[in-house]
C-alpha positions as CSV (number, residue, x, y, z in Angstrom):
1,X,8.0,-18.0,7.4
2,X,10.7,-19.0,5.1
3,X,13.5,-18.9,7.8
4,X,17.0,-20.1,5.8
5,X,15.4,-22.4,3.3
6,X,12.1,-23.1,1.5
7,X,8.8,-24.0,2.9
8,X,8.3,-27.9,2.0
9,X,4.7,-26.2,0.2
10,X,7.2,-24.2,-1.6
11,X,9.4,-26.7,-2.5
12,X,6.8,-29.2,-3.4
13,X,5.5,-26.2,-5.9
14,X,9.1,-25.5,-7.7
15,X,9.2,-29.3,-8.7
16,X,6.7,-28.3,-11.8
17,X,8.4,-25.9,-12.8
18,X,11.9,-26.2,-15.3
19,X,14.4,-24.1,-13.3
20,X,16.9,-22.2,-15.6
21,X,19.7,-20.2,-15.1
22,X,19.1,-16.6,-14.3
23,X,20.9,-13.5,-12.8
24,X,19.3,-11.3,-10.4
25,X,19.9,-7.8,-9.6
26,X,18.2,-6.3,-6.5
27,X,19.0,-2.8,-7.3
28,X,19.7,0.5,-4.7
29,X,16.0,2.3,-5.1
30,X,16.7,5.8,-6.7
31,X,13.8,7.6,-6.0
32,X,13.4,10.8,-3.5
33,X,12.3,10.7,-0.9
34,X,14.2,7.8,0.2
35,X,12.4,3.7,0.5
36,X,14.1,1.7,2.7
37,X,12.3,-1.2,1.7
38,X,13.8,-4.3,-0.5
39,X,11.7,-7.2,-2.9
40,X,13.5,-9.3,-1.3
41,X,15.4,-10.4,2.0
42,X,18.8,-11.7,2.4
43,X,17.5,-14.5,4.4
44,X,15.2,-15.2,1.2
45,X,17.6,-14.8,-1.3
46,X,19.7,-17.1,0.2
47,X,16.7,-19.6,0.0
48,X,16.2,-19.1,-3.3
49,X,19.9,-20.0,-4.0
50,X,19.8,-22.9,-2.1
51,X,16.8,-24.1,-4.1
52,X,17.6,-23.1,-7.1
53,X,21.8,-23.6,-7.7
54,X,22.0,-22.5,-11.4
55,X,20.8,-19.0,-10.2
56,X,22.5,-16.1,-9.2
57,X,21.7,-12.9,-7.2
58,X,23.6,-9.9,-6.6
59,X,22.9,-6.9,-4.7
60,X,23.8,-3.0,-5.7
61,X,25.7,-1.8,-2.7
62,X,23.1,1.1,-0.9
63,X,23.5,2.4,2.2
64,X,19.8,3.0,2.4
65,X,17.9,-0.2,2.7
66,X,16.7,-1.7,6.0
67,X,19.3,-4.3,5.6
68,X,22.6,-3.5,5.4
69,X,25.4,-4.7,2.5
70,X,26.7,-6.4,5.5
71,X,23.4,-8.4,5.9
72,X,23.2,-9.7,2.2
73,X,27.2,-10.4,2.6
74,X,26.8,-12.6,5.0
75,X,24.4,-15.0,3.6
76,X,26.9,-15.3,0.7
77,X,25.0,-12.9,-1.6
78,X,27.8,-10.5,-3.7
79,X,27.7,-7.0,-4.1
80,X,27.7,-5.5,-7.4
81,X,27.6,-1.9,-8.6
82,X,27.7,-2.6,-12.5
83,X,24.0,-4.6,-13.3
84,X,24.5,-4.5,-16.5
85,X,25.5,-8.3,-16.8
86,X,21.9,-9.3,-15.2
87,X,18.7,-10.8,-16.5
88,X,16.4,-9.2,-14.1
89,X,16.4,-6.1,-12.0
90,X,14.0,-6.2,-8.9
91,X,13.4,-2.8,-7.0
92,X,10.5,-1.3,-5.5
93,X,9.4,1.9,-6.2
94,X,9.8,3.3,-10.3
95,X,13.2,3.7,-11.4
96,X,14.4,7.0,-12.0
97,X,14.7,7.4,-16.0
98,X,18.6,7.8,-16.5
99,X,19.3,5.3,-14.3
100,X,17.3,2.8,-16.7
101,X,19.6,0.0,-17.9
102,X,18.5,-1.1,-21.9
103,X,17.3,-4.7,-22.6
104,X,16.8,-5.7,-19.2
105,X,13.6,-7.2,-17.4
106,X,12.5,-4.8,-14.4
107,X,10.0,-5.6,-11.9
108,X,9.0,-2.8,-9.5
109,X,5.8,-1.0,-9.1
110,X,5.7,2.0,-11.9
111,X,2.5,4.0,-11.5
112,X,1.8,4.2,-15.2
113,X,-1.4,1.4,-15.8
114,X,-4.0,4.2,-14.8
115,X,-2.2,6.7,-16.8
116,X,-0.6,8.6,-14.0
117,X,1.0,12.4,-15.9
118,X,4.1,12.4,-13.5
119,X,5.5,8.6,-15.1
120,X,4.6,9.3,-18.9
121,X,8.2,9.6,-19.4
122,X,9.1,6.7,-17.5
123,X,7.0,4.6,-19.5
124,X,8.7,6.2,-22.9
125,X,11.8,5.9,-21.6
126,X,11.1,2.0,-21.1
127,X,9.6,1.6,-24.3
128,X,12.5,3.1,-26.1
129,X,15.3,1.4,-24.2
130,X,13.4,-2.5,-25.2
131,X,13.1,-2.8,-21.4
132,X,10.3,-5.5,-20.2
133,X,8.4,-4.1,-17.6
134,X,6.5,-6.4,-14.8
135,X,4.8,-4.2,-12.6
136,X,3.6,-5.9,-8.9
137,X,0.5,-4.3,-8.7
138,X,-0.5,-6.2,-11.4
139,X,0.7,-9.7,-10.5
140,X,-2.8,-11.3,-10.4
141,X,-3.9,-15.2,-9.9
142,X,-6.5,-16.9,-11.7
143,X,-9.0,-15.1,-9.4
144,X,-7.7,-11.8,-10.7
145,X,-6.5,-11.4,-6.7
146,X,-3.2,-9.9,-6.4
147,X,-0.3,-12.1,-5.3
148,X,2.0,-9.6,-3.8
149,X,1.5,-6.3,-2.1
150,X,2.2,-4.1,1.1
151,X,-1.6,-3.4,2.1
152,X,-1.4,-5.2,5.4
153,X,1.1,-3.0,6.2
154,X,-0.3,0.5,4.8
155,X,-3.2,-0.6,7.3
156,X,-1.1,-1.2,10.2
157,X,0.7,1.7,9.9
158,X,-2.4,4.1,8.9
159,X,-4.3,3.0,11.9
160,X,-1.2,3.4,14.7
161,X,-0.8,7.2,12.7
162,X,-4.3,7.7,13.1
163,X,-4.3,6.7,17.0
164,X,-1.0,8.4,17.1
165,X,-2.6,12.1,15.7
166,X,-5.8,11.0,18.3
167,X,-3.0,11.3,21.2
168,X,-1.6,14.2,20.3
169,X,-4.5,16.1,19.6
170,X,-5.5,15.2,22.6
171,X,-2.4,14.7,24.5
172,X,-4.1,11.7,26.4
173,X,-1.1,9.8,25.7
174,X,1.7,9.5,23.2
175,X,3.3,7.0,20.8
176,X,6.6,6.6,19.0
177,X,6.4,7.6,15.3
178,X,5.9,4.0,13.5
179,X,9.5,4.6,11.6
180,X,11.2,5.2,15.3
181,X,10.3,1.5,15.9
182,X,12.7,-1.2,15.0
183,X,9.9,-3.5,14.0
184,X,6.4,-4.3,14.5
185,X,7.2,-5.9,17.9
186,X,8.3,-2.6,18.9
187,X,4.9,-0.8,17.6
188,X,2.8,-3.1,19.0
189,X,4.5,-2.2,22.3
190,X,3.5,1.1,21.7
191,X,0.3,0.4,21.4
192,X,-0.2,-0.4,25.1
193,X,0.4,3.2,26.2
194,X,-3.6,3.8,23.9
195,X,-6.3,5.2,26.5
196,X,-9.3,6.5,24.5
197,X,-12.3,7.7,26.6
198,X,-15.4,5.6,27.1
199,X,-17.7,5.9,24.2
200,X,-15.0,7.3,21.9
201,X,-15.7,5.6,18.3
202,X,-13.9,4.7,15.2
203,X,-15.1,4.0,11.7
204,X,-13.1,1.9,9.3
205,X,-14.3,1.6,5.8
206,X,-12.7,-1.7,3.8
207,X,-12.8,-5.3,3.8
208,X,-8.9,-6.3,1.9
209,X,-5.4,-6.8,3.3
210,X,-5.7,-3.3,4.1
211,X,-8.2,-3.0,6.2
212,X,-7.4,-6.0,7.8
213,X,-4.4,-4.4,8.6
214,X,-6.0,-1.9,10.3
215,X,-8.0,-4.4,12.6
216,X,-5.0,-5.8,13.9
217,X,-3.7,-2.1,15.0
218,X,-7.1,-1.6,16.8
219,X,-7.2,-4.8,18.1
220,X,-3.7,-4.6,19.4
221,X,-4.4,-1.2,20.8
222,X,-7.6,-3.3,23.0
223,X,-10.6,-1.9,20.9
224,X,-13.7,-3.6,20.6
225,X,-15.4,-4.2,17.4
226,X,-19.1,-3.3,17.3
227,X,-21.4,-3.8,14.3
228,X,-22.5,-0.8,12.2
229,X,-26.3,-1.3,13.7
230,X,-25.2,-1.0,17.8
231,X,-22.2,1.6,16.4
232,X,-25.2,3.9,15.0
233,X,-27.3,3.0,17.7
234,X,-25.8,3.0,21.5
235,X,-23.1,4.8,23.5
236,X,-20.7,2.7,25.1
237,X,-18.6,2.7,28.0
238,X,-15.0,1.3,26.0
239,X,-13.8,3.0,22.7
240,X,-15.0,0.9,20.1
241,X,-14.6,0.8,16.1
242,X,-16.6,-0.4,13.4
243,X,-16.1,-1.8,9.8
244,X,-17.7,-0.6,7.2
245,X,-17.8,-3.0,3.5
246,X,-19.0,-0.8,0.6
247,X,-23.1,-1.5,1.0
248,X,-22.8,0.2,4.3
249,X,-21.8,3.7,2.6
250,X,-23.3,4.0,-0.8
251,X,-26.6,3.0,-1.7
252,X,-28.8,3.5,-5.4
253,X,-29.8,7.0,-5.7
254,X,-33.2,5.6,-7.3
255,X,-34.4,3.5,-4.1
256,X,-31.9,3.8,-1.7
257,X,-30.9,-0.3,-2.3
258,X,-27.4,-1.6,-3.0
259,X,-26.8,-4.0,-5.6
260,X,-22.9,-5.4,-5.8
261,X,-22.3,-6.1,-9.1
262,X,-23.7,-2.9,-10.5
263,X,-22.1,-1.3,-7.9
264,X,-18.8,-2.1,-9.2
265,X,-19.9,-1.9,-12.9
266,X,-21.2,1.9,-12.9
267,X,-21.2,3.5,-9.5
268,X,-22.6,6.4,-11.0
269,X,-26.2,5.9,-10.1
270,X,-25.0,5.6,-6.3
271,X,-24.8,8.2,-3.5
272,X,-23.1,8.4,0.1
273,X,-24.9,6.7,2.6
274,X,-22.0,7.6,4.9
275,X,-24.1,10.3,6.3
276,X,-25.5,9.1,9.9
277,X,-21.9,7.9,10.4
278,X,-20.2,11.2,10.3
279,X,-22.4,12.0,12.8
280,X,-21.3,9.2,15.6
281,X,-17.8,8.9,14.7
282,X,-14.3,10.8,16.5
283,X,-11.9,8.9,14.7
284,X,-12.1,7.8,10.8
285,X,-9.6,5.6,9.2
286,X,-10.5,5.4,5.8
287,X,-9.2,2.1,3.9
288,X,-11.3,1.1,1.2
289,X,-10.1,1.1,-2.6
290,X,-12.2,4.1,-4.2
291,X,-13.6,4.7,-7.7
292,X,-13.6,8.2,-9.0
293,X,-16.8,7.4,-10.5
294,X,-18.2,6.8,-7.4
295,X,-19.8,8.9,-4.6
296,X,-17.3,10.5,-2.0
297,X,-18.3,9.9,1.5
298,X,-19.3,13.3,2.6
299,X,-18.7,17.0,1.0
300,X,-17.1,20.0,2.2
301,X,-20.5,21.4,2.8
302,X,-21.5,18.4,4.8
303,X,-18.1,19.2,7.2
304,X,-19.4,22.2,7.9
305,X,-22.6,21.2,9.8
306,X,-22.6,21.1,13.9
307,X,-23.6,17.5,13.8
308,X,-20.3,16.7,11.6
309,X,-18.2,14.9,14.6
310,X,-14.9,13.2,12.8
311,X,-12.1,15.1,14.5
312,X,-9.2,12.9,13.5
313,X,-9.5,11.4,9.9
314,X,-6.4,8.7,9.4
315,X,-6.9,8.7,5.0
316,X,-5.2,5.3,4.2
317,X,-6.5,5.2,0.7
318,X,-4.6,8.9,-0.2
319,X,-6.8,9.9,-2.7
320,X,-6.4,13.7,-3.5
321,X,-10.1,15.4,-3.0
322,X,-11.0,11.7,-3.6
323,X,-13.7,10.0,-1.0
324,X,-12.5,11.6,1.5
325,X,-12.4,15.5,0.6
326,X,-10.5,17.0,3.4
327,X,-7.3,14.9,1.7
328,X,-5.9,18.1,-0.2
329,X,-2.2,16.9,-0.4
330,X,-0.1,13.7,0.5
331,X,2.2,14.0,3.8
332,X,5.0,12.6,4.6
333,X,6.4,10.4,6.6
334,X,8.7,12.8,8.2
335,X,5.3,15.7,9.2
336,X,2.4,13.2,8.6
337,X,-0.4,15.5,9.9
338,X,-2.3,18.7,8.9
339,X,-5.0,20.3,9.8
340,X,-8.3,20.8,7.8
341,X,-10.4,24.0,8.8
342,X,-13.9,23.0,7.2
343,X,-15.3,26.8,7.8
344,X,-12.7,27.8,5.0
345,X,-12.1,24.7,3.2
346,X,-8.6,25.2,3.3
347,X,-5.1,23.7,5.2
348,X,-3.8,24.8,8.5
349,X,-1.0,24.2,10.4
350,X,-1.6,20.5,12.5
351,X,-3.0,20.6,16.3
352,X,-3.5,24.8,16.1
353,X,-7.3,24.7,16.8
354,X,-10.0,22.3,18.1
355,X,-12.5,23.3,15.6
356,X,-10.0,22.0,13.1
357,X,-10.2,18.3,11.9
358,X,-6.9,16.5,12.1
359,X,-5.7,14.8,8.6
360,X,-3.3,12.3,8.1
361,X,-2.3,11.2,4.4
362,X,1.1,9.4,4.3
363,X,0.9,7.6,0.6
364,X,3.9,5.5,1.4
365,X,2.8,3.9,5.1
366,X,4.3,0.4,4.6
367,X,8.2,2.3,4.4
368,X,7.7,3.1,8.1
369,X,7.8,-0.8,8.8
370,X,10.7,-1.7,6.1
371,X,11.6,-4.7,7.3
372,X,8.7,-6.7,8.5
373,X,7.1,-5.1,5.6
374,X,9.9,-6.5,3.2
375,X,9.6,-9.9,4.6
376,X,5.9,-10.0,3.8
377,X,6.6,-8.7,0.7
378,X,9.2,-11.6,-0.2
379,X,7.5,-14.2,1.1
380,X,4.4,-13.3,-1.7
381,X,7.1,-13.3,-4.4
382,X,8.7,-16.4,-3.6
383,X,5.6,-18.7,-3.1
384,X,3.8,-17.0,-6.3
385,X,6.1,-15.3,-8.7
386,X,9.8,-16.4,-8.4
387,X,9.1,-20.1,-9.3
388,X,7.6,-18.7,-12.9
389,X,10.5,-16.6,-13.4
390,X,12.9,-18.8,-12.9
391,X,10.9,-21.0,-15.5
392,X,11.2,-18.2,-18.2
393,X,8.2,-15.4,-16.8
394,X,5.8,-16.6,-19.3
395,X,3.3,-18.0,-17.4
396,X,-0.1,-16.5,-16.3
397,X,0.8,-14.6,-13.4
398,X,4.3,-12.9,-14.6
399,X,2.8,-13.0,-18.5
400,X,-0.1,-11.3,-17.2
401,X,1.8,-8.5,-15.6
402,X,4.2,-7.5,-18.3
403,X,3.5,-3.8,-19.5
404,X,6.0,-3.7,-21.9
405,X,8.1,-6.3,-24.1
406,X,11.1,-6.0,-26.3
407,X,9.7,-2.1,-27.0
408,X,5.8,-2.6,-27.7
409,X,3.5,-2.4,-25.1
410,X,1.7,-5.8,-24.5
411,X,-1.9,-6.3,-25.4
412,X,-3.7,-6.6,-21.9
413,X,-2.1,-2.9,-21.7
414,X,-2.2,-1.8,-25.6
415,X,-4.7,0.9,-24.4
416,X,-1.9,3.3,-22.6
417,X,-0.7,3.7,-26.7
418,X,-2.0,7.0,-26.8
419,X,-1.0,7.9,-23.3
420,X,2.5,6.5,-24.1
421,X,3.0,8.8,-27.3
422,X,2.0,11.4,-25.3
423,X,-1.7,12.2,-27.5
424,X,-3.8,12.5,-24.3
């Protein structure tokens, strides 16, 4: 998009804002397993330069990322170990706690705003070392829509993993693991070798960047869309998938109607309506955001029946015993598939027995795409979040995601206080 220098849109935006000096540190990512992925691109930071003269970035040498020390050397960006002399450290997944520089401004995506157990020390750590802390996921417009992210790609790569398990399961045909593939160019290739049998059909719950990354997978792979009345309805002679948006599965325990904003508010007076399409679908790719409050789409019990058909269930979403209960553990990138024996309720070993369903449940998809993924993912920063910081990080949309400042938590996130002394 941005090629070697900025969009004129982009330009045209900067020219409000006051650009000061800052340093930049994009630093190695520290935690295991391993995330190739970067914030941001040489290409882009070498934009960003160019635009912006009284800035500086540097890079932490790391033989790890998807582009090489070499690649930022070569658009004149320096290597530097010591990042102690920078105004802001960019990463992407949480830093690991001793490698936590004091006093700095950090922005990577920490796992700590719903009150996650495994980061309560991370967030300690940061408040103690007077760290501020902008976390991505909640960069947020006026609209309360988030700015950056790596959904499209989760979806692109959940769906191809899902059609990937389908193949072998079935051994109809068979794709390149998504992280084998240089870039998307490459996967999409892949994608021609698909050959699903006439009538087979795949459900896709969802309607954001996620899902719609999905679509393109299924698209790509020449499946045609049906809606959720001639999906429940007819048999086809061409594999086919359907999308699902949130009235589609749950509906008012009361009356059986669907009201959206009450929905949202309290889903607690809601229950599945997923039920006649468990019975019509091979292939689920699950990709819509879940509330624990809300209804899962089916039971264990329900699995059990003779009229269950999923056989291959591709859980984007990851949500342990969440909405979709067969999802008893995250997998990897490296043995992305299980299986799910509904008669016992409990894990087998993947592809071992036909009356098994077939799980995948990778929770870090967009890191088997690094690079298209970290081009996406710069390109959001750049047009939405770099102009603010260069202009100090106090307007709305880096303000608004600042967790922590100068050692106190900030208001909009005041009530993690307990969770951050540790009381519940």
């Amino acid at each position: 998009m941005f090629g070697f220098g900025l969009s004129f849109f982009l330009r045209s935006f900067w020219n409000h804002f006051e650009k000061k000096a800052m340093k930049i540190g994009i630093i190695k990512e520290g935690k295991v397993p391993v995330d190739h992925r970067v914030p941001l691109t040489p290409e882009q930071c070498k934009a960003i330069l160019d635009e912006c003269p009284q800035a500086e970035i540097v890079v932490q040498p790391s033989d790890i990322r998807c582009f090489s020390d070499e690649d930022y050397k070569a658009q004149g960006i320096a290597l530097q170990q010591d990042l102690s002399d920078c105004d802001v450290l960019m990463g992407v997944k949480e830093v690991p706690i001793h490698q936590l520089v004091a006093d700095k401004t950090y922005f990577f995506f920490s796992h700590t705003i719903k009150k996650q157990p495994y980061n309560r020390g991370l967030l300690q750590e940061v408040l103690a070392k007077n760290i501020d802390l902008v976390d991505y996921e909640c960069l947020t417009d006026a609209k309360g829509q988030r700015v950056v992210a790596f959904g499209r790609y989760a979806g692109i790569v959940g769906a191809y993993n899902g059609l990937l398990a389908w193949g072998k399961r079935y051994g109809s045909f068979q794709l390149k693991p998504a992280h084998d593939c240089l870039d998307m160019e490459e996967l999409w290739q892949e994608l021609d070798k698909v050959s699903l049998p006439e009538n087979t059909k795949i459900a896709l719950t969802g309607g954001g960047r996620v899902a719609k990354g999905a679509i393109e997978t299924l698209e790509r792979a020449g499946i045609s869309y049906v809606s959720p009345e001639d999906y429940l309805s007819g048999d086809f002679d061409r594999a086919v998938y359907t999308q699902l948006d949130v009235d589609d599965y749950n509906k008012r325990s009361s009356d059986g109607g669907f009201d959206k904003a009450e929905f949202f508010a309290d889903p607690k007076g809601y229950e599945s309506a997923f039920g006649p399409f468990v019975k019509e679908t091979d292939l689920f790719v699950a990709a819509a955001f879940w509330d624990p409050k809300a209804p899962a789409l089916f039971t264990k019990e329900e699995m059990k029946e003779a009229d269950f058909r999923i056989k291959v269930i591709a859980d984007i979403t990851c949500d342990i015993q969440g909405s979709v209960p067969s999802t008893l553990r995250e997998t990897t990138i490296a043995d992305p598939l299980y299986d799910y024996n509904p008669s016992t309720g409990e894990e087998e070993k993947a592809l071992t027995s036909d009356k098994n369903i077939t799980v995948m449940a990778v929770d870090n998809l967009p890191c088997e795409l690094p690079r298209d993924a970290s081009q996406s993912f710069g390109e959001q920063l750049m047009a939405s979040v770099i102009p603010e910081l260069m202009n100090g990080g106090q307007q709305p949309i880096v303000g608004g995601a600042t967790i922590t400042r100068k050692g106190e938590l900030t208001e909009k996130f005041s009530y993690l206080t307990a969770f951050a002394k540790g009381e519940e």
